[in-house]
C-alpha positions in Angstrom: 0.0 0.0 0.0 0.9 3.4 -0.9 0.0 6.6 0.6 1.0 10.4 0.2 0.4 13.1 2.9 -0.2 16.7 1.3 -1.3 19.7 3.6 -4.4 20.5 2.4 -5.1 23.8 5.3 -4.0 24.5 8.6 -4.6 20.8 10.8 -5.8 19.3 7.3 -4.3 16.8 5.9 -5.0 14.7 2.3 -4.1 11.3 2.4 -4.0 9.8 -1.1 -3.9 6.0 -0.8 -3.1 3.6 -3.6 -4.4 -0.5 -2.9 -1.6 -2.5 -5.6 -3.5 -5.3 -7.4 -1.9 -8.0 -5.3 -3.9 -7.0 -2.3 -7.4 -6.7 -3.6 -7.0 -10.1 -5.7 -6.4 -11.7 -2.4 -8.7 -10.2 -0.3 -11.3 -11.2 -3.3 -9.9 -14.8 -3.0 -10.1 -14.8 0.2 -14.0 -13.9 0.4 -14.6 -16.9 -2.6 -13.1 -19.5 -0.7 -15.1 -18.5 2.3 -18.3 -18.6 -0.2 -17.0 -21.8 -1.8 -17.6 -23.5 1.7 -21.3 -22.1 2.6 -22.6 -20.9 -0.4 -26.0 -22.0 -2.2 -26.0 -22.4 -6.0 -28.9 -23.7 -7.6 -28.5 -27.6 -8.9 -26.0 -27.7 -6.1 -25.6 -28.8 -2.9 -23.9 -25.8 -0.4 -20.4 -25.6 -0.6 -20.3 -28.5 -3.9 -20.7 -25.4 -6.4 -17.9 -25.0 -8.8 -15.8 -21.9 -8.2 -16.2 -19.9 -11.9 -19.9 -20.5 -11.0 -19.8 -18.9 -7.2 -17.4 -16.0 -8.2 -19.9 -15.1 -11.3 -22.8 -15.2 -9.1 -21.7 -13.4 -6.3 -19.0 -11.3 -8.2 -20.9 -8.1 -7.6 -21.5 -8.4 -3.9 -18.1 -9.5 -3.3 -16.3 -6.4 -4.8 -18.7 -4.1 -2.8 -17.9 -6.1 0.5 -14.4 -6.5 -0.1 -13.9 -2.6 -1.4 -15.7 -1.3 1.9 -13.4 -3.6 3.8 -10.4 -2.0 2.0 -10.9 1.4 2.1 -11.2 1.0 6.1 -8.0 -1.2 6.9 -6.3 0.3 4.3 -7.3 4.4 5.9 -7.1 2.9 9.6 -3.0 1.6 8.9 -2.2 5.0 7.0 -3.2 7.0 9.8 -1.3 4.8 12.1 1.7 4.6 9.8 1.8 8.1 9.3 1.0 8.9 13.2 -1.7 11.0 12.7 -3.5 12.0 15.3 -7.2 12.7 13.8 -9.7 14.8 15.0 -13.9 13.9 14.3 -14.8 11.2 12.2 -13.4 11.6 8.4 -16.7 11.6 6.0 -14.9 8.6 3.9 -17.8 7.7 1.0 -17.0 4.5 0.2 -19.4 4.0 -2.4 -18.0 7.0 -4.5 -15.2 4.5 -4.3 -14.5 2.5 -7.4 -13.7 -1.1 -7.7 -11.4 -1.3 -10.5 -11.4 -4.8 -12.2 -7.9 -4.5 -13.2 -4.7 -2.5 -12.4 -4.4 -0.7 -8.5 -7.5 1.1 -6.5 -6.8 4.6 -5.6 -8.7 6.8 -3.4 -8.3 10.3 -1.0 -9.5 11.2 2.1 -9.3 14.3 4.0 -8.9 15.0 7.7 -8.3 17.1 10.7 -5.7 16.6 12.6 -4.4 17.8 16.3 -2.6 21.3 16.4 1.2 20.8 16.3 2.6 23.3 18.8 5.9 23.8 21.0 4.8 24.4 24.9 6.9 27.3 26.7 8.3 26.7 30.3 5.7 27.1 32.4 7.2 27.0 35.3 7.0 30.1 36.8 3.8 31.9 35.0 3.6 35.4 36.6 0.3 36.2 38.8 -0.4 39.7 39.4 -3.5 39.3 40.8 -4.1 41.0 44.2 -6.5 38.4 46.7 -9.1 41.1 48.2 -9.8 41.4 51.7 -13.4 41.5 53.5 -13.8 44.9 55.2 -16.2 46.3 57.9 -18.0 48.2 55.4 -18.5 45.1 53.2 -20.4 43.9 55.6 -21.8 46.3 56.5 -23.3 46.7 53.0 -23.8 42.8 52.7 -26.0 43.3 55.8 -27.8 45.9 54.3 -28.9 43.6 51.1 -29.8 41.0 53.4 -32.3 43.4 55.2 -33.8 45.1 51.8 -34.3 41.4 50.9 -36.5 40.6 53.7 -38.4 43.9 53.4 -42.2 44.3 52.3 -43.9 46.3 50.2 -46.7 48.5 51.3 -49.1 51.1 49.7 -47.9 54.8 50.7 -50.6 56.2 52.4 -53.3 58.0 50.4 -51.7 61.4 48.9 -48.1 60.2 49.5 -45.3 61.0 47.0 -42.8 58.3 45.5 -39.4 59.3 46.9 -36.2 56.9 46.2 -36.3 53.1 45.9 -40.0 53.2 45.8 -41.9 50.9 43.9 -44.2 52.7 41.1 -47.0 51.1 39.1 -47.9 52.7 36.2 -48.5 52.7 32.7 -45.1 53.8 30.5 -44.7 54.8 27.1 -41.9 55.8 25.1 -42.5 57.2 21.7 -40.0 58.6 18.9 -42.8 60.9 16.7 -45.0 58.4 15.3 -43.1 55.0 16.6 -43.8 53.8 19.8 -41.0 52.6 21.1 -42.4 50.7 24.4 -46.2 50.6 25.0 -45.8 48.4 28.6 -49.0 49.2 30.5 -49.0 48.3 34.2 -45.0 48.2 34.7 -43.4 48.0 38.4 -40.7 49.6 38.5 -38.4 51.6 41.3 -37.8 54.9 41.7 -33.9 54.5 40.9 -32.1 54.6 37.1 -33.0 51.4 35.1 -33.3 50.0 31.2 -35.8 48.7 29.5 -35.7 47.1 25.8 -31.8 48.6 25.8 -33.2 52.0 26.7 -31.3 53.8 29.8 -33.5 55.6 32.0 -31.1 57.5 34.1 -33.3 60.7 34.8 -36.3 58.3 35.9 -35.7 58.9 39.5 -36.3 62.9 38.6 -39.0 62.1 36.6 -40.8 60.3 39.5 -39.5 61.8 42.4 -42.6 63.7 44.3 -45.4 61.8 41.7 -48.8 61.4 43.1 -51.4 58.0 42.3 -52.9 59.5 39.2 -49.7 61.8 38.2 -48.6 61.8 34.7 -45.1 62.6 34.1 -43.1 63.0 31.2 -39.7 64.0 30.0 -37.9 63.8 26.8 -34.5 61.7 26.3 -32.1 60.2 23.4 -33.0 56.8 22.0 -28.9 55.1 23.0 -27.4 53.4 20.2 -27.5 50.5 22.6 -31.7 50.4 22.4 -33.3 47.0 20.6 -34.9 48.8 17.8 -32.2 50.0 15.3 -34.7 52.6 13.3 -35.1 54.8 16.7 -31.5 54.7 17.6 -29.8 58.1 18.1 -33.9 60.3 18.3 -35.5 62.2 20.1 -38.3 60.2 22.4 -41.1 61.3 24.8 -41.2 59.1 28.2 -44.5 59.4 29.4 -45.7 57.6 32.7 -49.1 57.6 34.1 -49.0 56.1 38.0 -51.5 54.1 39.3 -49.8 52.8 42.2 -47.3 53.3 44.7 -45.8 51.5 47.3 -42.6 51.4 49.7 -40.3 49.2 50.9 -40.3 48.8 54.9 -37.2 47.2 56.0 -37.1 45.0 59.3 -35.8 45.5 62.7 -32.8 44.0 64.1 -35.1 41.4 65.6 -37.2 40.9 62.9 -34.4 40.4 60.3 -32.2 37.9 63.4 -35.8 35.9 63.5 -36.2 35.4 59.6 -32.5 35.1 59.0 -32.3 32.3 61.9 -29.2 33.6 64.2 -29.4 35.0 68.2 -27.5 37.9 67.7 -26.3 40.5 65.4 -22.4 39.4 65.6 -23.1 35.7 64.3 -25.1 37.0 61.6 -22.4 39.8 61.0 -19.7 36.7 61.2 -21.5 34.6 59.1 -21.7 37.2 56.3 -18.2 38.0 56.7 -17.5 34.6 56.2 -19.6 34.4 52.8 -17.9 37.1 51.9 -14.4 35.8 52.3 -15.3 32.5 50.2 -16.9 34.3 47.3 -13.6 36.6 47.3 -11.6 33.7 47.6 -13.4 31.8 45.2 -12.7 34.7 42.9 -9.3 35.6 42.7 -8.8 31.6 42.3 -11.2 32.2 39.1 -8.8 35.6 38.3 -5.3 33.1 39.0 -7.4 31.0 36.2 -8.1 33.8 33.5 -4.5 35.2 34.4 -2.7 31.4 33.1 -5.6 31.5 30.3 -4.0 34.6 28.8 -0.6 33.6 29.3 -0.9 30.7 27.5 -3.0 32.0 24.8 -0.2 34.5 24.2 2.4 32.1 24.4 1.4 29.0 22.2 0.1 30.8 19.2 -1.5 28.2 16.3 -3.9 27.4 14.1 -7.0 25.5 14.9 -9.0 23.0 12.8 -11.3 24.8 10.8 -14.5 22.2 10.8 -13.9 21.6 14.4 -13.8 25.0 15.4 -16.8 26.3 13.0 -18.7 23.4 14.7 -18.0 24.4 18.2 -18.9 28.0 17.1 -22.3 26.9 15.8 -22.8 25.4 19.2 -22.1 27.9 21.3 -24.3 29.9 19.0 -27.2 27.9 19.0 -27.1 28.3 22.7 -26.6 31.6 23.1 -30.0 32.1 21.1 -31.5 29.6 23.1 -31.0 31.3 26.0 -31.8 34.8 25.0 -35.2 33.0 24.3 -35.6 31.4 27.6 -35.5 35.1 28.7 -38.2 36.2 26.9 -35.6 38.2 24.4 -38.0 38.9 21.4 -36.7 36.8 18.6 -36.9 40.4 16.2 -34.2 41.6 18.7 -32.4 38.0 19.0 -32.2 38.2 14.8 -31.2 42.0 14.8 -28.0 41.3 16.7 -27.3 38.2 15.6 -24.2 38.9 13.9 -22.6 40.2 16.9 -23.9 37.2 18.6 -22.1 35.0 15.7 -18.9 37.2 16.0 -18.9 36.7 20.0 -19.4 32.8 19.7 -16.7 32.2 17.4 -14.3 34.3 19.6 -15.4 32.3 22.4 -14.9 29.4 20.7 -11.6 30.0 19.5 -10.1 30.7 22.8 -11.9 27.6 24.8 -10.7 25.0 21.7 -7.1 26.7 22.2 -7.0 26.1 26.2 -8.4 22.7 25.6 -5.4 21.8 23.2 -2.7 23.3 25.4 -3.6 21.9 28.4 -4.2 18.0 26.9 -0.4 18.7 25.6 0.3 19.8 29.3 -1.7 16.9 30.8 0.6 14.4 28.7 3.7 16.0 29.3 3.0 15.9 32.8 1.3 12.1 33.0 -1.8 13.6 34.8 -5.1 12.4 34.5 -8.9 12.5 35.6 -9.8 9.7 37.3 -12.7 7.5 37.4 -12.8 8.4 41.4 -12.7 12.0 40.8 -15.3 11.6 37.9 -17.8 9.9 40.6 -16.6 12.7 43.0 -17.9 15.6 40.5 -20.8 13.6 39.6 -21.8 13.1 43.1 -21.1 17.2 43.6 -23.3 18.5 41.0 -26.0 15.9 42.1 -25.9 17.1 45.4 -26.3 21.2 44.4 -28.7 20.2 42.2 -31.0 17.4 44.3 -30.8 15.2 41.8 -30.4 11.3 41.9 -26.6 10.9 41.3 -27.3 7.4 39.6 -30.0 9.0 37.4 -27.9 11.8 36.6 -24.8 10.0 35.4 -27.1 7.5 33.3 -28.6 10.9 31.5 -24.6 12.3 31.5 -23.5 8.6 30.0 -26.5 8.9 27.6 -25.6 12.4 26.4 -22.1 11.9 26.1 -21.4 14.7 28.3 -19.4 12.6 31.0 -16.3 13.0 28.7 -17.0 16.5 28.9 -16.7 16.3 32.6 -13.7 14.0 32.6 -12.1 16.2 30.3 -13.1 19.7 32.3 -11.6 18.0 35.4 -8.3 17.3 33.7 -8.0 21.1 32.8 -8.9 21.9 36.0 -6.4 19.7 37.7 -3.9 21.1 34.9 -4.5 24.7 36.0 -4.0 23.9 39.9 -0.4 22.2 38.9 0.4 26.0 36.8 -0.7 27.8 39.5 1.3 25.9 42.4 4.3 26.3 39.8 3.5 30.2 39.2 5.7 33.2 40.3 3.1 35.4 42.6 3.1 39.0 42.1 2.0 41.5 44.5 1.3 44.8 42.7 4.5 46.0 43.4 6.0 43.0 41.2 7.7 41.2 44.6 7.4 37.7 43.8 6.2 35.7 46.3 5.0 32.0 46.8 1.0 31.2 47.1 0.3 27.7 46.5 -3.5 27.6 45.8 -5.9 25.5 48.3 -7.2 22.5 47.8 -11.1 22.3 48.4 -14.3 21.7 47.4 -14.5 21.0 43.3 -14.5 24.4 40.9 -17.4 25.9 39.3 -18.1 24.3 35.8 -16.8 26.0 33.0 -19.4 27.1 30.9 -18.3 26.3 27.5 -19.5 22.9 25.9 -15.8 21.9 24.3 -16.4 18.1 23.2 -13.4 15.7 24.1 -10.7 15.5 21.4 
């Protein structure tokens, strides 16, 4: 067997592969003398019919079953001869194949292949990223939340004016000349800046401030380029709100807000907000260490990626982006209008998490580290638990979807990442190095990307 490699685009390859005579006449002898033994011939018994008689009869079906049988072995030893390390499933079309009844069958294939790249040292990535500290007035505000969470609405009493952080009820409209921009008839909305359909209302608080049940103000503003309909961009608009309602938020007591929030005094619920606090900052300069050996790495192994693989990943993320913009009641009008930024955004994205996924395998091979099947069961068991789910159900709904390779392969990268970052050089802003091996804990968050096993 013959075979020529030729570089067809960047991780493409053509593999032109040439079957001599010799082989296919003995693969085709091969299948007779099998049929010689169990086939049936009429006017003879099975396996007494002469051979000219089963090759003529069965000629056809042989050459199809044989050719098949070629072009497989024949693509699965070139790729292994030629260590190729393919990517997907080549479309090989094996009936556009042709059985040649003399002389050599010849026949091309094309096919991704893995990213050739050379890894840096990275031993040593620089971290500049500063770990925050929990202050008093962090708290302080985290306590405040925590009471404006448990507040209630009530009416204002009759002839009361909406003042800040008031809830108004009312009917808006927003109209450019003759195109209404937003008709919404019985809205809630605070008396505070907020946007609605891409529209910035940052003088609604004004406009509100001192209303009466029954008032209707108005003010005109500037459509922001940033609004959903692209024909009103940039104009001149009336906001016009008639209220029907109003009602304010009354926060609770220190008692009140100790009873519903289940602690004895006001320093344990202080403490345990402090201590919220300090795991979601911890939990994110761990995600900034992360994005910081993203970058690096991105800048430092520059390549090419497959071109099928990556449009496909693209179209994925894509799909899902839209998806999700529906799921929150995004009008599909708007959804279409931006959807080549959405397109632009998913291909980015999908650049940069196909890149990661082939520098850290080369990093997880270099390094002989793996997932698992423990730590597989461990993550499964995880996201069972924050999600109250079955874990035996939910891995036979993961196995089924394919997506426990996803997960095998997101906890390799992870593991990968914790190795960089115990091996990075820790900056403080100053540039001091200093050493800050990470902590081992509880399993990451998910990444959110959808990067298929390769």
């Amino acid at each position: 067997m013959e075979v020529k490699v030729d570089d067809v685009a960047a991780c493409k390859k053509k593999l032109s592969i040439t079957i001599p005579r010799e082989e296919i006449q003995a693969k085709l002898n091969e299948r007779f003398t099998e049929l010689e033994r169990e086939a049936q011939v009429p006017g003879f018994r099975p396996g007494r019919a002469p051979r000219r008689l089963v090759e003529k009869r069965f000629h056809e079906a042989v050459s199809d079953e044989v050719r098949v049988k070629l072009v497989a072995e024949s693509f699965e030893k070139a790729v292994k001869d030629q260590n190729l390390e393919v990517i997907g499933e080549p479309e090989v079309d094996a009936d556009a194949i042709d059985m040649p009844d003399d002389g050599p069958m010849t026949f091309s294939i094309e096919l991704e292949v893995r990213p050739q790249f050379e890894l840096p040292d990275y031993t040593g990535i620089p971290l500049a990223v500063e770990r925050p500290t929990v202050k008093d007035e962090d708290v302080a505000r985290a306590l405040e939340r925590l009471r404006e969470s448990h507040g209630t609405l009530e009416p204002v009493p009759e002839g009361g004016e909406a003042k800040a952080n008031d809830i108004v009820t009312g009917d808006l409209v927003i109209q450019a000349g003759d195109i209404m921009v937003v008709d919404r008839p019985n809205i809630r909305m605070p008396v505070a800046a907020i946007a609605i359909e891409g529209i910035r209302l940052e003088n609604l608080p004004e406009l509100l401030t001192g209303a009466k049940v029954g008032d209707t103000r108005a003010a005109k503003i500037t459509i922001p380029a940033g609004a959903e309909r692209e024909e009103v961009r940039g104009r001149e608009a009336e906001v016009r709100l008639k209220v029907r309602s109003i009602a304010q938020v009354v926060l609770p007591d220190n008692l009140t807000l100790l009873k519903e929030a289940d602690y004895e005094d006001m320093d344990s619920l202080k403490g345990a907000l402090r201590r919220q606090l300090e795991s979601q900052t911890d939990a994110a300069h761990t995600r900034a260490q992360e994005e910081a050996v993203h970058n690096w790495l991105l800048e430092k192994v520059p390549f090419d990626l497959p071109a099928d693989l990556a449009t496909g990943h693209a179209n994925r993320l894509l799909q899902r982006q839209v998806a999700d913009l529906q799921y929150r009641g995004i009008p599909v009008e708007a959804i279409e209008k931006h959807l080549g930024e959405i397109q632009d955004a998913s291909t980015e994205r999908a650049a940069r998490e196909l890149k990661l996924t082939f520098i850290l395998s080369a990093i997880a091979k270099k390094e002989k580290i793996e997932a698992t099947d423990a730590e597989v069961d461990a993550r499964v068991r995880y996201i069972a638990a924050q999600y109250g789910r079955r874990e035996d159900r939910l891995r036979e709904e993961m196995k089924a979807a394919g997506t426990l390779d996803v997960l095998r392969g997101q906890i390799l990268e992870d593991k990968v990442v914790r190795m960089l970052i115990s091996k990075a050089r820790i900056e403080t802003p100053a540039g001091e190095a200093k050493p800050d091996p990470p902590a081992e804990g509880a399993p990451p968050a998910q990444p959110s990307g959808d990067v298929q096993s390769t």
